[in-house]
N, C-alpha and C positions, 0 to 999 in steps of 0.2 A: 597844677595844684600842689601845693606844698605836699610831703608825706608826713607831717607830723602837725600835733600829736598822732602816736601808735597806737593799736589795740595792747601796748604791753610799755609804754614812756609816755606821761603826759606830760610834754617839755618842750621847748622851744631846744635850736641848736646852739643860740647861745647861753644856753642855760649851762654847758658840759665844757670842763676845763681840755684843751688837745689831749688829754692824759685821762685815762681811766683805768684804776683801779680795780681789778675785780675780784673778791672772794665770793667764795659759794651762799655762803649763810645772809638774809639782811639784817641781823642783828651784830654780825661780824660789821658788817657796813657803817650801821650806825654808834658802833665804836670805835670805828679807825676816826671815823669823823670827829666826833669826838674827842678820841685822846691826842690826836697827832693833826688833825686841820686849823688853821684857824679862820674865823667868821663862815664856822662851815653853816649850807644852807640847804633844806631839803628842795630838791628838784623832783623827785620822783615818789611814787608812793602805788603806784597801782599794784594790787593782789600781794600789799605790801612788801614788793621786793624795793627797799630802798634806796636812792640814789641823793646824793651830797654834792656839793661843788663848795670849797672853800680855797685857804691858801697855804703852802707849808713853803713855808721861807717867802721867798718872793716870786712863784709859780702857781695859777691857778692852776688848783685841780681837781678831778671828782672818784668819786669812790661808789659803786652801785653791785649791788649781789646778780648774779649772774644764775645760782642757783644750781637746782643738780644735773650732773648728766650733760651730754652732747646735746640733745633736742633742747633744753634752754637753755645752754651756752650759745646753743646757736642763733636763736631767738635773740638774745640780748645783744649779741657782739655786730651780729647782721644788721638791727635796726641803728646800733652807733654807730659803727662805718660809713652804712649808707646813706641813712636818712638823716645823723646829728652832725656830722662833720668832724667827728671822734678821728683823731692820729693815730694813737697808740692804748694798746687794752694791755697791762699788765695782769695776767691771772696771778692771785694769791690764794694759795690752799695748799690744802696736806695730799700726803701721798704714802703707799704702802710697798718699803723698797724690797727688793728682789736680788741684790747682789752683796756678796759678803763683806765687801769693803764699805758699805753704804750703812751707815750708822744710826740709830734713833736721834732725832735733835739735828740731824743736817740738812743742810741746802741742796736741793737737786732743780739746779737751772735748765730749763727743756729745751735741748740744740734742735730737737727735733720730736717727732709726737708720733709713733706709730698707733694704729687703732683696732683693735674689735668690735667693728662697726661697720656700716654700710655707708655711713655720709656718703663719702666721695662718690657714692654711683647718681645721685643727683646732677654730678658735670659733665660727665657723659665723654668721661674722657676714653683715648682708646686704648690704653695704659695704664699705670701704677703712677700715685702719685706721695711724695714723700711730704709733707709736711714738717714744713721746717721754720722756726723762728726768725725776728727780723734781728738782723747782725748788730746796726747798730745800737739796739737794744740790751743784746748777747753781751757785745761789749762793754757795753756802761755797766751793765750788774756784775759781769766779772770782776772788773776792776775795783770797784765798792768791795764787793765782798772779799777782794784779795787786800786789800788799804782797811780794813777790820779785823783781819784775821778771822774770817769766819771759816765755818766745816762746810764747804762746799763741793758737788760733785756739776759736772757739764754730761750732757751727752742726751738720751736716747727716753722718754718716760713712754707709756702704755695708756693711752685713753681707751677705756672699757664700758662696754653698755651696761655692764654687770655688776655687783655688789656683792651679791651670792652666788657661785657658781653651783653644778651641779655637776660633779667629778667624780663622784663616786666611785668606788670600782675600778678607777681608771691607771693602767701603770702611771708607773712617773713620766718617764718619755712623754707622754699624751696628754698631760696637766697643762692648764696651759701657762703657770707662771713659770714652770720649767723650761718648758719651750721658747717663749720666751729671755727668759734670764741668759740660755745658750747664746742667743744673737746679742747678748750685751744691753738689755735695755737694764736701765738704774732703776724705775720706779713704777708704780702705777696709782693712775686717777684714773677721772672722769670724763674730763673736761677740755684737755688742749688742744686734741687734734683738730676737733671743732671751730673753735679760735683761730688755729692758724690758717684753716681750711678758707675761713670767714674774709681774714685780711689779707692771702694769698687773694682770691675773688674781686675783692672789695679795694685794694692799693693801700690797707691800713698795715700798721707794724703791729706785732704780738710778740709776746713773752710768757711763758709759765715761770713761776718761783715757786718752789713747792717745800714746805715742810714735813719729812720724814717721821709722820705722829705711829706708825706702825711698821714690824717689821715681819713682813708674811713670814718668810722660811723660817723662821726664827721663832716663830708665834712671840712677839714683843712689842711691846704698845705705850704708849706715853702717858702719863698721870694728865685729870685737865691742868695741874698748877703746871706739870713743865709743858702741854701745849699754851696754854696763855703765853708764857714768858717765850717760848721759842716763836708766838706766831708775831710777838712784838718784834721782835728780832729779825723776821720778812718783811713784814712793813716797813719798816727803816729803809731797808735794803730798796724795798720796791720804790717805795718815794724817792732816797736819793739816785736811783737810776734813773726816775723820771725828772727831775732835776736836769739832770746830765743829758737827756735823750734832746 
């Protein structure tokens, strides 16, 4: 019996370009669509988290919200891998960096995705496991964003269960974005370790691009005009890597 339609995609697999798209937001979705696809067409609509499939240049591709948090990153990425015949999930979203060279307005490309989270105990593995991006994805957005000149950083981001922690009290040693920030990680979301956990799993490719709309240590935060124009500016990036992928 086919797996689809999902309790969470009413869609056939040919409805999704090899290439998907993901920001958090569906209203983020149904403007990339929009501003950047062309003959984009809704494919998805349940609990209105949107999905698209149009063409940018001469590559079919789709663009669908993924939503918050690791539980439905996980949810969306797991049913495209497995049940739509999805290649490749580029995540697109913001991120709150952690390190002093890491700038409001820049690209932080995710080599790898450490978590505060439990996922990985689902695999039952007997060990650590690293989640890490697929290369030749790594590759193509490098090169785009090095052929643009953009503010780009590589390396290490932070997927978190959390939005508000409860720290209180706590020396700095013991915070955990200090703790963190020591082992060198660049940034923090939500969302990637999830994803890569999903396509690691699943034999799909993943990517995070993330736009740096806030800057914890620094208490510094992005106006909405400069995240619109900065998150235009990941989109590009994300398409023409998928272009290239």
């Amino acid at each position: 019996m086919p797996n689809y339609p999902t309790p969470h995609i009413n869609a056939r697999p040919e409805d999704f370009g090899e290439t998907v798209l993901m920001p958090g937001d569906p209203l983020r979705s149904q403007w990339i669509a929009e501003q950047f696809l062309r003959d984009a067409v809704l494919v998805n609509n349940v609990r209105g988290v949107q999905g698209y499939t149009g063409f940018y240049g001469d590559i079919r591709i789709s663009v669908m919200a993924s939503g918050m948090g690791m539980p439905s990153m996980g949810i969306y990425s797991y049913e495209l891998f497995r049940f739509f015949g999805v290649r490749n999930i580029i995540r697109i979203g913001s991120a709150g960096a952690i390190q002093p060279e890491v700038g409001l307005r820049d690209l932080v490309i995710g080599q790898g995705a450490s978590a505060e989270s439990s996922w990985v105990e689902q695999y039952h593995l007997p060990g650590s496991f690293a989640p890490i991006c697929s290369f030749s994805l790594l590759q193509a957005c490098v090169a785009v964003a090095g052929e643009r000149n953009l503010p780009f950083h590589v390396g290490n981001l932070l997927s978190s269960d959390r939005f508000y922690g409860d720290e209180e009290g706590l020396p700095p040693a013991l915070r955990s974005t200090e703790s963190w920030q020591k082992m060198g990680v660049l940034a923090v979301e939500m969302e990637s370790a999830a994803l890569y956990m999903n396509a690691a799993r699943w034999g799909g490719n993943a990517l995070a691009v993330c736009t740096v709309s806030d800057h914890i240590l620094r208490d510094e935060h992005l106006t909405a005009r400069e995240r619109q124009s900065s998150f235009s500016q990941m989109v590009e990036l994300a398409l023409e890597t998928a272009r290239r992928a």
